[in-house]
N, C-alpha and C positions, 0 to 999 in steps of 0.2 A: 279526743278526750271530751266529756263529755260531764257541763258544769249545770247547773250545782251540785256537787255532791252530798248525798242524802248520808248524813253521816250513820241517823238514826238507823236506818236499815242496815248497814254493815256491821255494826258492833255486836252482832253475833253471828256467828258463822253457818254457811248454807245449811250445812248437816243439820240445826236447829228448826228448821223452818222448811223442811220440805214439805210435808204435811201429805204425801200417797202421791208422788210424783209419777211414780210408773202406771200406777190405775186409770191418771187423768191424760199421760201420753199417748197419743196413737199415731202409730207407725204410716209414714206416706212415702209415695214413689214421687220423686221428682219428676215432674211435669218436662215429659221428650225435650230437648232443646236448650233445656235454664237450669240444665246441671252445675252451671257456671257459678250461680246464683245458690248455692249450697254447701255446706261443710264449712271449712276453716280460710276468711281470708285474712292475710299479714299485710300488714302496714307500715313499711321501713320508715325508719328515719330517712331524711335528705340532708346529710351532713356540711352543711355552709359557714362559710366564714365571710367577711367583709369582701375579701379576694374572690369570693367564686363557690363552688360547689368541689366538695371534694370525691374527684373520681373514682378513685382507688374501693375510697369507704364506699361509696356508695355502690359498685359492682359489686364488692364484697358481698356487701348488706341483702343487695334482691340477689345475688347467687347462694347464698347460705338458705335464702329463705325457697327455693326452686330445688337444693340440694335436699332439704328436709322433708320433699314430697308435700306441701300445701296445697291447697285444691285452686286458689288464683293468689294472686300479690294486687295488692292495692297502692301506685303509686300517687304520691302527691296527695294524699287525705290531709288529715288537719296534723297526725304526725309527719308526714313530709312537708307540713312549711309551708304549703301551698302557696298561701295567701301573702307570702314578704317574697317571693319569688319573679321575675323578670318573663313578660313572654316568652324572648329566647333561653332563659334555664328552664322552663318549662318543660317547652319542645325537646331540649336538649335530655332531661332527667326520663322525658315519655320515650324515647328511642333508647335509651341508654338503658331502662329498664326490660325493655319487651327484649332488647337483644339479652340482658348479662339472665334474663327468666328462660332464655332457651323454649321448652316446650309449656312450660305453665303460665295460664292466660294472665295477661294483665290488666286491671283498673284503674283508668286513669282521670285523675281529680283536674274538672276542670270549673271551678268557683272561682268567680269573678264578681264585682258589682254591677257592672255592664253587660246588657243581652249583649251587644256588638262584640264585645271580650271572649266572652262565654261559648258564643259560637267561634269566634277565633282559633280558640284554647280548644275547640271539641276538634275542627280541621285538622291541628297540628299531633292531637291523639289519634285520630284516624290516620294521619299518613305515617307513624310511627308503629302502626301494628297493633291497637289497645286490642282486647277485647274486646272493651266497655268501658263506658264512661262515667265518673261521679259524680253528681252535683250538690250543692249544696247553696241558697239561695241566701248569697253574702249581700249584706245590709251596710248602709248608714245610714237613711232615711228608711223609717219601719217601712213594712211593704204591707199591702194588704192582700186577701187571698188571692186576689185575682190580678193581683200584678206577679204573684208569687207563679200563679196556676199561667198567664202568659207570660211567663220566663220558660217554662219547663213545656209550653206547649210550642214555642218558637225553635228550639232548640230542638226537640224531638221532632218537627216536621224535614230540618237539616240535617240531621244526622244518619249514620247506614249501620253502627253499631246498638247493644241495647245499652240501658241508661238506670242506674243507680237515682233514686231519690235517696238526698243525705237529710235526714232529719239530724239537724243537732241542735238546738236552742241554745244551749246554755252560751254556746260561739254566735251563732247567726243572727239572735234577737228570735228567728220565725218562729212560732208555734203552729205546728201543722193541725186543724181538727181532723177528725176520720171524715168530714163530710170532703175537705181540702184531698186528702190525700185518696180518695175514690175517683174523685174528680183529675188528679193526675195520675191515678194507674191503670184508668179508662184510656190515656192516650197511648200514640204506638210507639212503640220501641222500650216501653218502660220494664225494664226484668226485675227491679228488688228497691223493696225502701230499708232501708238502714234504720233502725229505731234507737234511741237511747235508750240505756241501762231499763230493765225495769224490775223491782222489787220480785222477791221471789214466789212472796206468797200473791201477786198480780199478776203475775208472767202468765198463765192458761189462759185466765180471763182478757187479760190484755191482747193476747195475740189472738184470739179466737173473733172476739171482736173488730179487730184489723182486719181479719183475713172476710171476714163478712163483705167490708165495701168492695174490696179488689178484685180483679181478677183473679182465675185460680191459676194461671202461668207465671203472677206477679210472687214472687219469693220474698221470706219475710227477715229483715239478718239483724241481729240486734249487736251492741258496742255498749260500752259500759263495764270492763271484763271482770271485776268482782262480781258481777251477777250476770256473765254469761253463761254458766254452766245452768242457772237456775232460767233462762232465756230460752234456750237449747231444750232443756227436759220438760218448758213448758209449751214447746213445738215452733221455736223459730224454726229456720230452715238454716241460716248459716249466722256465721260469729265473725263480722267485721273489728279484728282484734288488734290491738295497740301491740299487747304480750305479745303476739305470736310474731312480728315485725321485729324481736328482738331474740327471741326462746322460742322458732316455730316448736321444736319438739315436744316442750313442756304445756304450748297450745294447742296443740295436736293429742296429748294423751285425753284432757279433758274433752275435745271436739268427737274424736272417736267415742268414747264411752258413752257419751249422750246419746253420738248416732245409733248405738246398737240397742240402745237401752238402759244402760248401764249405770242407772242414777247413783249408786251410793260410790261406785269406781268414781263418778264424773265429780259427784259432790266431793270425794274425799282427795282430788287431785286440788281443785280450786280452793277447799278450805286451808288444805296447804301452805298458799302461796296468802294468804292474810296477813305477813308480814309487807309484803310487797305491795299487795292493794292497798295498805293504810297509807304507803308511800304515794301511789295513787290518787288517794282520794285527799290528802293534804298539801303537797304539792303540784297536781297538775299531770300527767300521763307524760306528755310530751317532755318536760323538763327532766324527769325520775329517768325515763327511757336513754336521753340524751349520755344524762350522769351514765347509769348501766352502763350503755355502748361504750363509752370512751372509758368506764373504768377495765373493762375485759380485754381493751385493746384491741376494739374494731372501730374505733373511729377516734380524729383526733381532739386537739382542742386549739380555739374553740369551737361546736358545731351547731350552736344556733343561732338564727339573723339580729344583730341587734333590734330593738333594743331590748330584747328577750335575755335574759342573765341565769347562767347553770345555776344550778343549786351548790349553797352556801357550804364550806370546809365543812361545816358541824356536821349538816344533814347528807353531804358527799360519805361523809365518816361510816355513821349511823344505816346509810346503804347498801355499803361493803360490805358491811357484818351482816346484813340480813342476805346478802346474798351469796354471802358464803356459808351461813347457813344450813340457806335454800338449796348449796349447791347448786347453783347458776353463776359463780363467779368462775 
């Protein structure tokens, strides 16, 4: 999830604000190799209690999402919890997903405060089978670019898998510039930065201008899902999605339609679900997703680390209904 929420931008819906999406789209072939690095990734929940991790949910969770046909599963992102997590549940959540994902690759998040951690945490993803690895440069003391740029260049000289840059500020404190983020997709192993949400009428300008410092093998995957479809049509490469971690299917119809072209199909799937992004964007991705799961009866209660706290009877209430709806309940 990804803070602060621009409230101002969502209070009208994509369909509003496209403004000749398909004129300013142009079609590209994924670069041989970082096919990985494209289409729809999900981000399950990691359903935990005080006691542990709950196994059940959580095979569930990455088999439902590997049954839906997604293109990777991202575990341990900021919806898996990562960060109130134990090296050994870690380790444990990275085996346990790559086995219950069967054939669909996995991403697995290894953010830590500590290089010494970070490389730990990338070890224990490699001998569990990741595909690929996430990062995201977690903070207590601000970092500056270049303790940011040797974190990400320590870790990519150890590593044998490719490597996710996690842009997310509104969590990390980081704010990456384009000058930062050339400077670490210049290094090896790096296949995709993760971008936060961006405006819809921004998305071409923004991604075009990303894609300028990079490599052209570096894939570009944006988060933020109310304005992923407008992400998507203005030529990210893939959609690191919270939604699809819960509703691959209903992530999947938007993710499709983009790929083929299909702006007003893609627009008119996500303006849809604008009951659900307001939930989104006022409560938090991960707490909204948490309520969902355990209301549909794929995970139990409670299933986030303290001192994190579900959402409240009133807005538990007020979610049902929208997603019964939605027809997602």
């Amino acid at each position: 999830m990804d803070w602060p929420y621009i409230a101002e931008r969502a209070a009208n819906p994509i369909s509003q604000r496209t403004g000749g999406w398909s004129e300013r789209r142009k079609a590209r072939t994924p670069t041989k190799g970082h096919t990985l690095f494209t289409g729809l990734s999900a981000f399950p929940l990691t359903p935990i209690d005080e006691k542990g991790i709950d196994e059940r949910a959580f095979v569930g969770l990455v088999t439902r999402l590997a049954d839906a046909g997604v293109d990777s599963i991202g575990a341990l992102g900021s919806t898996g919890g990562y960060a109130y997590l134990s090296r050994e549940q870690r380790a444990w959540a990275a085996r346990t997903a790559v086995e219950a994902a069967g054939t669909t690759p996995v991403i697995v998040g290894i953010g830590a405060l500590r290089t010494r951690d970070v490389l730990n945490l990338a070890a224990d993803a490699q001998s569990a089978g990741a595909a690929a690895v996430l990062l995201a440069p977690m903070t207590y003391q601000p970092l500056t670019d270049d303790e940011v740029f040797g974190l990400y260049e320590a870790v990519t000289a150890e590593i044998s898998v490719p490597l996710v840059v996690y842009d997310n500020p509104g969590t990390t404190h980081v704010r990456f510039s384009d000058e930062l983020h050339g400077r670490i997709a210049a290094l090896p192993k790096i296949g995709s930065i993760k971008i936060p949400g961006i405006a819809v009428e921004e998305a071409p300008e923004r991604i075009a201008v990303l894609r300028a410092v990079i490599p052209a093998h570096v894939t570009i995957g944006v988060s933020g899902d109310w304005l992923a479809a407008g992400g998507l049509l203005g030529g990210a490469d893939a959609w690191y999605s919270v939604l699809a971690g819960l509703f691959p299917e209903t992530a999947l119809a938007i993710t499709r339609a983009a790929q083929t072209g299909s702006s007003a199909a893609a627009v008119a799937a996500s303006d849809r679900l604008e009951p659900l992004w307001a939930f989104f964007r006022r409560y938090g991705s991960l707490r909204v997703v948490s309520a969902a799961a355990e209301s549909i009866g794929l995970v139990n209660s409670p299933n986030l680390p303290l001192p994190l706290l579900p959402l409240d009877q009133a807005a538990r209430k007020e979610l049902e209904a929208a997603l019964v709806k939605l027809g997602l309940s």
